[in-house]
C-alpha positions, 0 to 999 in steps of 0.5 A: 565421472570423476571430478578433482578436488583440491585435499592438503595441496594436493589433488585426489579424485573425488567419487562423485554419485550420478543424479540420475542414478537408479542405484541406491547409494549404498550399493554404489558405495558397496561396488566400489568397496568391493572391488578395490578389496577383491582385485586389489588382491588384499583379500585374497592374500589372506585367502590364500593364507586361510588355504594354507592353514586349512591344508596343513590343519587337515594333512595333520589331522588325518595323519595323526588319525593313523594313530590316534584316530579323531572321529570324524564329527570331531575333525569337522568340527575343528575345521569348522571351528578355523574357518570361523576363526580366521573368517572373523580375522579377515572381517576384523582387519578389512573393518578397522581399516574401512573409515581410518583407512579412507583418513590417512589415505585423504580420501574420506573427504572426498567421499562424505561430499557425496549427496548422501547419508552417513549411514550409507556410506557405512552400509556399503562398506560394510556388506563388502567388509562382510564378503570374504566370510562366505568365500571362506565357507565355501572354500572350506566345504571341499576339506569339511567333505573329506574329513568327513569320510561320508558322516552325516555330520556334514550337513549339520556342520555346514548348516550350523556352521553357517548361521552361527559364523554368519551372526560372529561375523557380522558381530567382529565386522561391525566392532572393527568399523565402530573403532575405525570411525571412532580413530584418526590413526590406522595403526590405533585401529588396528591395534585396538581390533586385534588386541579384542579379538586376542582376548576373545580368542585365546579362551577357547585355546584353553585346556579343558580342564580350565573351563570347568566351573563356575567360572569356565562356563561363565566364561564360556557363555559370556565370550561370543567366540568361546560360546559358539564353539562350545555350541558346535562341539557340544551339537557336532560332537557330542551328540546333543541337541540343538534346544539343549545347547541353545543357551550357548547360542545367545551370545554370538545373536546379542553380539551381532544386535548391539554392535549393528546397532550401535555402528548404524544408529550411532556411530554412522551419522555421526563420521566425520572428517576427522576421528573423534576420539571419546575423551574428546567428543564428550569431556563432560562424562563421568565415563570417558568415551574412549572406553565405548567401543569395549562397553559396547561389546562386553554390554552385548555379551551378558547373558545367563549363566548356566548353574553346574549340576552336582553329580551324586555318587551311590555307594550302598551294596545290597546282599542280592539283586534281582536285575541282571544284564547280558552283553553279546561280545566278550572279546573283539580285536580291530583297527583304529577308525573301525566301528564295534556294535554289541547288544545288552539286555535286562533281565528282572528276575524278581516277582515285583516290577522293576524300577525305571533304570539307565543302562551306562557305557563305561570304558577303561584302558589297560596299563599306562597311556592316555585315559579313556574319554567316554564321550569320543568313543560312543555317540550314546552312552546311556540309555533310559529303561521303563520299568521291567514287569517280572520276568521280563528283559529289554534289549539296547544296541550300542556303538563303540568307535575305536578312537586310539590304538592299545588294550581297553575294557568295555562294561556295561552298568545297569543302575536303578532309580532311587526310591527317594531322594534320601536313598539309593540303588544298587548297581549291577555291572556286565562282563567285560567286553575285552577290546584291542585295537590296532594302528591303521596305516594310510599314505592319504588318509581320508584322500586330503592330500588333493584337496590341500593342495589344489585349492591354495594352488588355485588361490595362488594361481588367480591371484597372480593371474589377476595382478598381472592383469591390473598391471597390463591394464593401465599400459595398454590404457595409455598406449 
């Protein structure tokens, strides 16, 4: 039951906890929340904005891929990616308008009378900030599922997917609400929330030669954002595992601790009424307050850094070697998405054992155009061989995906290990595998098309439904 109270002259509602209540308060508060988000329709506008962008991302996608074909793991991952980033968008602004918000509507006072703790008042709001991540995952599973034309990288993507955008979400929720307890003004709340999220996203929107170095790998570990994406690229992408790239990993965790942290056993017990700006609160700090919100966040970020390994390059011809590599294709024309497989073997012709060696993929493309990124066209491009005993050969399979229409050379390179640090080895390089791929052409690409447009239809749909039932529901109240 409601009981009214008097607020600047004016009488508002005051949310009143039953005594008696077996529900802890928190879930009370969260209840309350959430269906003031979710029927009040704000979320689910900008759901229906999420939709949207998912759908044209993905039409462009798949359209493009008639020309220039993106694998599979490579269009998954930049759905993935959006869902992450636009989630976090969300949780942002429903986070830095859940305290200051409550102020400039004059509803905050009524809600710290409760019978309760600070603390979990914040709790429930919250979890019900927290809530429209996982919708935004599950809408995304359909368009993930198409793009993925049947690879197994879908569950991967999903599971990694997941638990990282789950860490970043609780991280960027929990940094909008420590900045709205901390502000009087909505709009300073706000600002300060998208201003940090323009600077945490605009990173990961750079070219890729911008990230390299020293420089562009701090970057990309310190930023939880740019570091989760390299962390799914690398994994989705690139084939590599999980405890190689967990490095990447350590970010978007420390992030998620420290600002929890910080927001409920900090900054909760202590809201107030009133925002209480940091130059305010604590006059006395050589450090100004105000600047806690953004040391909070950089102060969880720090991790190790990666140290780039330099690449050596062996430049030494021998007169004779005794290796030799065979491959079992010489020529194959095909269409863009198709998958070309071939086999190599190793031959040791000489009378002493061989040592270890790597067999590497190389491909290079004839005449002008874009040049050849190895690691899109092949999951694996070396392997390691163990030692050959005369006279013996080993065999390797490979696989080649046609990612873009023209004319292209595939060579194999067998290259043996060093003897020790101050010598070298010499190559020995295969016959040409001549390549011609062809565009493919398709009016639904990847059968998008449905899922683009039943979704955000479906969106717009239940929340027409839903507003026009809030609007009858009052009249027939008074009627």
């Amino acid at each position: 039951m409601n009981n009214p109270i008097t607020i600047n002259g004016s009488r508002v509602d005051r949310r009143a906890v039953p005594r008696g209540s077996a529900s802890p308060v928190w879930w009370l508060v969260f209840k309350q929340e959430f269906t003031e988000l979710w029927l009040g329709g704000r979320v689910l506008i900008l759901l229906i904005l999420f939709s949207v962008m998912m759908s044209v991302t993905s039409v462009m996608q798949e359209t493009a891929s008639q020309i220039d074909l993106i694998p599979p793991p490579e269009i998954v991952f930049i759905a993935l990616q959006s869902t992450i980033s636009f989630s976090l968008f969300i949780g942002l602004i429903v986070g830095a308008d859940s305290i200051s918000g409550e102020r400039e509507r004059a509803t905050l006072e009524a809600l710290l009378l409760t019978p309760t703790s600070r603390r979990q008042i914040v709790l429930g709001k919250f979890l019900a900030a927290l809530s429209p991540w996982p919708v935004a995952m599950v809408l995304s599973v359909p368009y993930m599922a198409v793009l993925s034309q049947g690879d197994p990288v879908l569950g991967q993507a999903l599971l990694l997917g997941t638990i990282m955008g789950s860490l970043l979400a609780v991280a960027f929720t929990g940094f909008g609400m420590l900045v709205s307890v901390w502000s009087n003004s909505n709009r300073i709340s706000l600002f300060v929330s998208l201003l940090v999220y323009l600077l945490f996203l605009i990173p990961t929107l750079w070219p890729g030669a911008a990230q390299k170095g020293d420089l562009g790998y701090a970057i990309q570990q310190l930023n939880p954002m740019q570091a989760t994406s390299a962390f799914l690229e690398k994994v989705l992408v690139n084939n590599r595992t999980v405890p190689e790239q967990s490095s990447y990993a350590v970010a978007a965790i420390l992030s998620a601790a420290v600002v929890t942290g910080l927001l409920f056993l900090y900054a909760a017990p202590r809201l107030r009424l009133e925002g209480r700006t940091p130059h305010l609160v604590l006059p006395r700090l050589s450090v100004p307050r105000r600047s806690i919100a953004g040391l909070s966040l950089i102060a969880c970020l720090v991790v190790s850094v990666g140290a780039a390994v330099p690449l050596h390059a062996a430049a030494s011809l021998a007169s004779e070697q005794p290796l030799q590599i065979s491959v079992d294709l010489d020529h194959k024309t095909t269409k863009t998405g198709d998958k070309i497989e071939f086999n190599t073997v190793v031959t040791n012709n000489s009378t002493q054992a061989s040592a270890p060696l790597h067999v590497s993929m190389n491909i290079i493309k004839i005449g002008s155009g874009d040049p050849v990124d190895p690691e899109d066209w092949s999951p694996e491009r070396s392997q390691a061989v163990d030692p050959l005993a005369a006279g013996k050969s080993a065999k390797q399979s490979w696989v080649v995906n046609t990612i873009m229409e023209g004319n292209y050379m595939v060579y194999m390179t067998v290259i043996p290990t060093p003897a020790s640090a101050d010598a070298t080895s010499q190559t020995i390089s295969s016959t040409g595998i001549h390549v011609i791929v062809k565009p493919s052409n398709d009016t639904n690409p990847g059968g998008v098309l449905p899922v683009a447009i039943i979704i955000p239809a479906s969106l717009i749909v239940g929340t027409v439904l839903l507003r026009s039932r809030r609007r009858t529901k009052p009249a027939s109240s008074d009627s």
